[in-house]
C-alpha atoms as one frame of an Amber mdcrd trajectory, in Angstrom:
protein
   0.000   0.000   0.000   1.659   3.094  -0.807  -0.789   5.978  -0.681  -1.343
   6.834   3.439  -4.295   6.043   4.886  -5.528   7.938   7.672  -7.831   6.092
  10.098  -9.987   6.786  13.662  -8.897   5.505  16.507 -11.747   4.776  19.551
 -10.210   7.839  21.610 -11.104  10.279  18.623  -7.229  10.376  17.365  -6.155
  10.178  14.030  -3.151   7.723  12.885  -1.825   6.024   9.460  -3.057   2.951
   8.892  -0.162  -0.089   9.936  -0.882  -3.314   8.349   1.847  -4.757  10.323
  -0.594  -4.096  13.186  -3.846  -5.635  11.766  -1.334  -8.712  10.941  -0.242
  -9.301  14.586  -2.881  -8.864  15.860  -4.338 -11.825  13.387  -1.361 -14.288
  13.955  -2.037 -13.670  17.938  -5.268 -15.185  17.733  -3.462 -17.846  16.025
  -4.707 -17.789  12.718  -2.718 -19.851   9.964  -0.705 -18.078   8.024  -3.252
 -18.610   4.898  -6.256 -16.701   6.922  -4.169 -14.014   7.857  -2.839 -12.936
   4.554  -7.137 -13.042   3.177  -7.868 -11.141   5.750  -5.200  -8.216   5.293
  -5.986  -8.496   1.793  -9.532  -7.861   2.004  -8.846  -4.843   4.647  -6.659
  -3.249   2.368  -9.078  -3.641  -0.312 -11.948  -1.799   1.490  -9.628   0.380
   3.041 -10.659   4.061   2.892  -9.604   7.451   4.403 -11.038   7.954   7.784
 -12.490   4.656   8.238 -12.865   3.614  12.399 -10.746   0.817  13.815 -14.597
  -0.120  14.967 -15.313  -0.991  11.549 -11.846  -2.297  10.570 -12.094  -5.161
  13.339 -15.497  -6.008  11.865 -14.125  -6.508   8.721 -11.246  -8.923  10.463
 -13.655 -10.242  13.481 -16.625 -11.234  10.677 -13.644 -13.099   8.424 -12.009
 -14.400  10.922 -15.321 -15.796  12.620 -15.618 -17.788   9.581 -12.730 -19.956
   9.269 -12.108 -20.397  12.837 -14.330 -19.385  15.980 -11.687 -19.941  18.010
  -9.374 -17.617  16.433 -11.805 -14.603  16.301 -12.755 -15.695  20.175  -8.941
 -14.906  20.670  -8.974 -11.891  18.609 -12.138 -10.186  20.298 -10.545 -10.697
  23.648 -10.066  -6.831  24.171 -13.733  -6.302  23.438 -14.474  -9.482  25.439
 -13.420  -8.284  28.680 -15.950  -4.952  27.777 -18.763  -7.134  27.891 -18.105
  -8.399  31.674 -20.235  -5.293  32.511 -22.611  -3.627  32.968 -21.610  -3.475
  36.316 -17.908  -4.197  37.390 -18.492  -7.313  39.641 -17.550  -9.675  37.187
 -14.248  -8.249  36.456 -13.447  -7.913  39.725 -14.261 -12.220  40.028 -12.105
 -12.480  36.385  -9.174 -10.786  38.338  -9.932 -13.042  40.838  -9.418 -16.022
  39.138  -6.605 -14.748  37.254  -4.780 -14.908  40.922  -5.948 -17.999  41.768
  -4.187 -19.327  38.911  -1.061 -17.692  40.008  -0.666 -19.448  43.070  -2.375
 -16.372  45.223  -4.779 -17.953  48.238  -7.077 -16.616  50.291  -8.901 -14.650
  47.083 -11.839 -13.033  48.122 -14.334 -10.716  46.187 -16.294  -7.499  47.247
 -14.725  -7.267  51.362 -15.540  -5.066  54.032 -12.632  -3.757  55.770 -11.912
  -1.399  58.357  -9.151   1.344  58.303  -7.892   3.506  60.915 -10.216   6.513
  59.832 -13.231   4.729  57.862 -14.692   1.046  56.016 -13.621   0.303  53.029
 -15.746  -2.071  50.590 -12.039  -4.096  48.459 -12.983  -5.161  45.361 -10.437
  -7.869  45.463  -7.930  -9.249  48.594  -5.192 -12.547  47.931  -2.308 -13.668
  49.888   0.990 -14.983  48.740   3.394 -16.268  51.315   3.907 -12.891  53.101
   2.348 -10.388  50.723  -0.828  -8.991  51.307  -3.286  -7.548  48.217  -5.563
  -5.119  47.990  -6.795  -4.730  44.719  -8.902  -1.934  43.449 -10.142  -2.674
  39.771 -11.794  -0.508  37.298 -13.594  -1.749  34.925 -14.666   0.537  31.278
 -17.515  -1.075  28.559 -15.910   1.602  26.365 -12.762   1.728  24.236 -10.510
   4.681  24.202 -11.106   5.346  28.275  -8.110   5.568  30.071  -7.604   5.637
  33.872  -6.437   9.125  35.035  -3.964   9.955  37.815  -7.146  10.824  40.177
  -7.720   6.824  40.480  -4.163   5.857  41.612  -4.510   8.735  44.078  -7.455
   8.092  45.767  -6.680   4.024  45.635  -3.471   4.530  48.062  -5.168   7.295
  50.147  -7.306   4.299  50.704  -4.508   1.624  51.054  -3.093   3.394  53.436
  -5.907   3.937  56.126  -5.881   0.159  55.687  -2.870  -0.476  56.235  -2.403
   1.904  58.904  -5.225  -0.396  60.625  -3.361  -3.837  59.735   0.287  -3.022
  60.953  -1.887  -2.506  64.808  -2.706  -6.436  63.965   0.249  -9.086  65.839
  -0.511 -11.143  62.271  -0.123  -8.369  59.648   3.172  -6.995  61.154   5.309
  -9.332  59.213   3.715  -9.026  56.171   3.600  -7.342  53.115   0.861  -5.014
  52.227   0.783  -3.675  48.518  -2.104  -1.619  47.412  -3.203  -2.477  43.455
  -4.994  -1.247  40.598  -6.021  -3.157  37.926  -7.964  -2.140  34.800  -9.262
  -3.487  31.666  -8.675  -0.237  29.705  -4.929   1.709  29.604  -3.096   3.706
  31.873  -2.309   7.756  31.339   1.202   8.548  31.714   0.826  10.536  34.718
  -1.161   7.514  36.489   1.622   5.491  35.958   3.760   7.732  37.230   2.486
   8.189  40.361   1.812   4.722  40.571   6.001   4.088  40.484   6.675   6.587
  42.985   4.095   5.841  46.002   4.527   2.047  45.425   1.670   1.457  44.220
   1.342  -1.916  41.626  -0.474  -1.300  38.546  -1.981  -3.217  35.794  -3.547
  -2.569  32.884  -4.352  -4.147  29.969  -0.923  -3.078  28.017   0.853  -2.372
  31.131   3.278  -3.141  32.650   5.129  -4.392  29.174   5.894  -8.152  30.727
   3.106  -8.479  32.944   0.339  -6.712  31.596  -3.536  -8.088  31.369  -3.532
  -9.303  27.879  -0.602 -10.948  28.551  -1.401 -13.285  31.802  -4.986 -13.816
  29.866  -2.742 -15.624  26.743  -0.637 -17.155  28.667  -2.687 -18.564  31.488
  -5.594 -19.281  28.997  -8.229 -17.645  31.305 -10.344 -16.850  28.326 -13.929
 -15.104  29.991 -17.157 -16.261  28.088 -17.868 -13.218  26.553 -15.406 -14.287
  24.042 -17.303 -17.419  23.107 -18.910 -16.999  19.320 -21.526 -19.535  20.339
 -23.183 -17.718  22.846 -25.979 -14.979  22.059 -25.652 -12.070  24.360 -28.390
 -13.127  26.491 -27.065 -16.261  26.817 -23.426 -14.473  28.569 -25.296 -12.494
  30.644 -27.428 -14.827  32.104 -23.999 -16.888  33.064 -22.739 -13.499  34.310
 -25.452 -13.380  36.536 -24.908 -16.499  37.814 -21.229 -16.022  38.898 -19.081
 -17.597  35.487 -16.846 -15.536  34.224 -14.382 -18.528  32.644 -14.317 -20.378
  29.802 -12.586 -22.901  31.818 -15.684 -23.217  34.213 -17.780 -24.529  31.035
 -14.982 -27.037  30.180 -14.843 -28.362  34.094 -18.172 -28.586  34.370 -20.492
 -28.765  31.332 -24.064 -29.426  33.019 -23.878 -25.705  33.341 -24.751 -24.950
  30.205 -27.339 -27.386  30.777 -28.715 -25.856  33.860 -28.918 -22.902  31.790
 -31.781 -24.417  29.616 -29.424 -24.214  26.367 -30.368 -27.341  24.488 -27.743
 -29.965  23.523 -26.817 -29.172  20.149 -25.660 -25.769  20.730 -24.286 -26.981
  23.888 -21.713 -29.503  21.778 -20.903 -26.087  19.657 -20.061 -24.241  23.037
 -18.119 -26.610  24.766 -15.803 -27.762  21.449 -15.469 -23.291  21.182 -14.590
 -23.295  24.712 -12.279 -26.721  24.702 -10.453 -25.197  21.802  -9.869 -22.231
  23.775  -8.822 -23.439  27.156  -6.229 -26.123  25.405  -4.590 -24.556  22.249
């Protein structure tokens, strides 16, 4: 392609089109090498000047979704994680389980806690050998958000009357205490920032570079059920409701998709979606 292509990002800005981008992005979700190169094609054939990445990822997801459903559940993964809403509880069980995984015990959603000055409702708390987490995580159902500095600050202002409480406790004196914040959206520059200098962990979902979100999602294979093909939105949601948030969950125990009232046909289709997920 050699005439520049301006496109639309989410957050409103304005950037050349990279088809080395698109391509990663394809070969991530672990396309073969054949469906990638269609699908680049095809994008650069429809490309225009100031088309959305909204309706450049349709182009991909609706190919992709296609040839492999497990593929384009990889590749919607971003968008995925959106759909855990509307409310934030079932991110804050997906980071959850994410820590489980990791060898954190003691993982506990939505806890009261008191500080020296006030309660504080935790969206997440885990242990690991000496280290103590509090995690605060917000969750966005819209791209281009980012988490300010504002949220780091008032997350350790937090921390700290916590901790302030703990340290008075004969069992906490020993320990660890780390105050987190994890989000499904980015960081701004300034939030990270802060974040180094008080000590206080962050994650987002490109940050930090070798431990980010995305990252522990691939490689722990934690996929949620949003990004399942085979489900109709009304379908996720009602699993939502009913506290599973992990592909994984289907695969360990299927007669919850029976429970569910979805009829055995389509539950085959979920569950080999879902295997191929969990074990590729």
């Amino acid at each position: 392609m050699n005439k520049k292509i301006n496109i639309v990002k989410y957050s409103g800005e304005v950037e050349a089109f990279n088809i080395d981008k698109l391509v990663r992005s394809l070969r991530h979700s672990k396309a073969n090498e054949e469906v990638v190169s269609q699908i680049a094609k095809e994008v650069l054939n429809t490309l225009k000047d100031g088309m959305t990445t909204k309706e450049i990822y349709k182009i991909a997801y609706e190919m992709l979704k296609r040839k492999s459903k497990s593929s384009s559940a990889r590749y919607k993964l971003k968008k995925a994680i959106m759909e855990l809403g509307p409310t934030g509880y079932p991110f804050e069980k997906f980071v959850g389980k994410i820590l489980e995984h990791e060898g954190y015990f003691d993982v506990n959603v939505g806890v009261i806690m008191q500080g020296h000055c006030v309660t504080h409702e935790v969206d997440v708390t885990a242990l690991k050998e000496n280290e103590h987490y509090l995690i605060e995580c917000k969750f966005h159902s819209v791209q281009g958000r980012f988490c300010n500095v504002k949220i780091p600050l008032y997350i350790n202002s937090r921390f700290k009357d916590l901790e302030r409480q703990w340290l008075k406790q004969k069992e906490h004196s020993l320990k660890l205490h780390k105050g987190w914040v994890y989000t499904n959206t980015r960081l701004s520059s300034d939030a990270i920032q802060y974040g180094k200098c008080a000590g206080l962990g962050l994650v987002s979902w490109d940050y930090p570079a070798d431990n980010n979100l995305k990252g522990r999602i691939d490689s722990s294979r934690l996929h949620p059920i949003t990004c399942l093909t085979s489900l109709t939105k009304k379908e996720k949601q009602n699993l939502l409701n009913s506290g599973i948030v992990l592909c994984k969950e289907l695969c360990e125990k299927p007669s919850i998709l029976e429970i569910e009232g979805i009829n055995e046909l389509k539950r085959k289709s979920i569950l080999k979606e879902a295997n191929e997920l969990c074990n590729t």
